[in-house]
N, C-alpha and C positions, 0 to 999 in steps of 0.2 A: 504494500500500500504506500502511495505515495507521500511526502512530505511536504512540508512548508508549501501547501495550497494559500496563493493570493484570493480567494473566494470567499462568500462566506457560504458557508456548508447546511442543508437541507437538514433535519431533524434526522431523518434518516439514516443521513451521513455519521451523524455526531452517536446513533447506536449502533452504525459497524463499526466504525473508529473506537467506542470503548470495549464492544465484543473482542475486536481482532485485539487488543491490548492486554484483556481482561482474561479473556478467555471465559466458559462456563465454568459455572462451579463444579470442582471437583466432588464435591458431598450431594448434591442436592442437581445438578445440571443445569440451575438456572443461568439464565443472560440476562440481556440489559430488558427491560421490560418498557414498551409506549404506553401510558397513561392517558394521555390527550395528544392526539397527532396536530400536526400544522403542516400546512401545505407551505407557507413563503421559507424562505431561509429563514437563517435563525443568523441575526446579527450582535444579540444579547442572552448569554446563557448565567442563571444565577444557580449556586451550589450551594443545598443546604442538607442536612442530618434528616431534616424529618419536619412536618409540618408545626405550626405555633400559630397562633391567635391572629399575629401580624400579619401573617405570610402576602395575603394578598395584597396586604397595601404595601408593601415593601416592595411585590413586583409591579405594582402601578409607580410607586416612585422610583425606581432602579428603571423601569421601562425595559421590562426586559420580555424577550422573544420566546422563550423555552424554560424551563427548572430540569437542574438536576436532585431529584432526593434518594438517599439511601433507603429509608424507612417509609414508604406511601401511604401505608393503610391505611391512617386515619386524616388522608387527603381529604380536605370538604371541595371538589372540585365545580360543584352550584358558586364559591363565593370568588374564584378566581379571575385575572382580568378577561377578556375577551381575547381570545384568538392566541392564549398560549397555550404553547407545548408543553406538556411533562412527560418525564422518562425515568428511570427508578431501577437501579442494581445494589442489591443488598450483597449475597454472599459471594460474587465473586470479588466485591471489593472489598469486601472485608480479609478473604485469601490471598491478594495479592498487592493489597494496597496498607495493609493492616498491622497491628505488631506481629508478623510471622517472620517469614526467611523475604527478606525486602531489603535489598540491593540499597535502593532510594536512602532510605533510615539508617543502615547499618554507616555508608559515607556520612552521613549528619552526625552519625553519633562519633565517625572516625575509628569504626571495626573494622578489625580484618581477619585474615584465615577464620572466612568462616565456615561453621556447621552445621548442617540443619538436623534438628530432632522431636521426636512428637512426629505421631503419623496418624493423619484419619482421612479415608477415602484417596490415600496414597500422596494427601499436600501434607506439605512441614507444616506444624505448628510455629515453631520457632525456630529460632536460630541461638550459636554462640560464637561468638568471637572476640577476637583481644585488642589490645588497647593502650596505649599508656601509661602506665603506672597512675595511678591519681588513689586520694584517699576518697571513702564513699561519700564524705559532704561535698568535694568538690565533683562527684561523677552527679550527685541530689543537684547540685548549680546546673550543672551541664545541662540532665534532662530539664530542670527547671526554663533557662532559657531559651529552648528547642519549644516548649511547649507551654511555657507560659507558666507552669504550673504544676508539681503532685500532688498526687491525693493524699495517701498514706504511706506509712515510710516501718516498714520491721527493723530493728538492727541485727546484723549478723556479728560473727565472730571475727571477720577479715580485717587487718588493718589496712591494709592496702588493697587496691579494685587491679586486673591486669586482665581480666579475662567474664565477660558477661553474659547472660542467656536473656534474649527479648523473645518474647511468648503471646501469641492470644489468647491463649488459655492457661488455666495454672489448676496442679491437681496434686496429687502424692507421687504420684509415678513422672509425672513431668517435671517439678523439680530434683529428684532422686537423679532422674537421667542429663538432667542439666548439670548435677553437681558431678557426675560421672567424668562428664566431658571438661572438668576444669572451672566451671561459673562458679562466680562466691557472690554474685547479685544476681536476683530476678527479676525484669523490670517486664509489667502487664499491666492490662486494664485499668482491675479490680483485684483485689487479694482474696481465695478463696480459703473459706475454716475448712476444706479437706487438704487444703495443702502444709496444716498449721504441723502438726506434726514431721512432715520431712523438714521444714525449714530449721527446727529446732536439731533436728537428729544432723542435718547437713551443716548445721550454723552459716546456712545461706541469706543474706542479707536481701528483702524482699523490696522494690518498689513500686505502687502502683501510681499510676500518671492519672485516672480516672477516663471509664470508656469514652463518654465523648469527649472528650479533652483528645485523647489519642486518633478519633474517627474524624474530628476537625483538623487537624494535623492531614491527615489523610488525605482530606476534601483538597488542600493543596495540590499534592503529588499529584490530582485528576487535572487539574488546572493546567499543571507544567505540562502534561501530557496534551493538553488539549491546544495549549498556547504552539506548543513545538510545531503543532500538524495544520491548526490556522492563526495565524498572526493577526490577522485580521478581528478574529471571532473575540469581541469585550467579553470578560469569564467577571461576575460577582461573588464572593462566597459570602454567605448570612453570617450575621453574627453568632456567636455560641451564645446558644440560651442552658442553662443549669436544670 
């Protein structure tokens, strides 16, 4: 498929461009999903997590052409403007755009020799990889200013950080095989109470960023992807609502 189109790209266009990107979900098969078709181009695409109260008047002042949302279901599409488009891919963006084995994230965070582990429906979970020597407050700064923000913060036993596991999910057996592979941090989502036990047996030092904190984050990386392929094409993302 080709690059850097001077066009602006039909609705159409903009869900085989995240398909071919995206690919289906490896769990589930889904793709990018049409919510409300449009026939003109789309010269304004606005990126959001999931519907909110605003939504419509926000694309009446953003003026925009089309939405992208992760989460649709509770789209009220009767209050929206006239004559936009929406389009909606939940899990393959969550697999490949998400905290798993993600190229994008691992250069932001500045990993390397990475590893993928955790397996369901044959995609990594996660990844590990190394890093700089830093202490775990200043790796807590790091992700702090990448993301604006953690949620929750375990302390582990490491004094020093040199090697990490970023996850979309966290369980007893996924940190066990994180600490296998050399991680003395876990950085996800959300902290789950079945993973409380290995973190304490591993003295893995736990951080979570908070899900959408990390899904906004994300909404990015569809951006760059989308800006790469039309220059042209205005991309909004919504603000993060709590």
């Amino acid at each position: 498929m080709g690059r850097n189109s001077l066009h602006l790209p039909a609705l159409g266009e903009v869900v085989e461009y995240i398909d071919h990107s995206l690919g289906a979900s490896a769990e589930t098969g889904e793709r990018t999903r049409v919510v409300l078709a449009r026939a003109e181009p789309v010269g304004s695409l606005g990126l959001a997590l999931e519907p909110w109260a605003e939504l419509a008047e926000w694309g009446h002042t953003e003026r925009l052409d089309a939405l992208f949302l992760h989460r649709h279901w509770r789209l009220d599409t009767e209050s929206l403007p006239s004559g936009l488009g929406v389009i909606a891919n939940h899990a393959p963006f969550d697999e490949r755009l998400g905290l798993g084995f993600n190229r994008p994230l691992a250069e932001a965070l500045g990993l390397g020799s990475l590893v993928p582990f955790g397996e369901r429906a044959g995609q990594s979970l996660g990844m590990v990889g190394s890093l700089s020597p830093l202490s775990s407050g200043e790796l807590v700064q790091r992700l702090e200013q990448l993301f604006g923000a953690v949620e929750d913060v375990v302390p582990g036993s490491a004094g020093q950080v040199d090697r990490i596991a970023v996850a979309r999910a966290m369980n007893d057996g996924l940190v066990r095989e994180a600490a296998g592979l050399g991680a003395t941090v876990y950085v996800t989502g959300q902290l789950r109470v079945p993973a409380q036990r290995a973190l304490a047996d591993t003295g893995m030092f736990a951080i979570a960023l908070g899900h959408a904190r990390s899904e906004h984050w994300s909404l990015k990386l569809l951006v760059q992807l989308l800006r790469e392929r039309w220059p042209l094409l205005r991309t909004v993302i919504a603000p993060a609502h709590d």
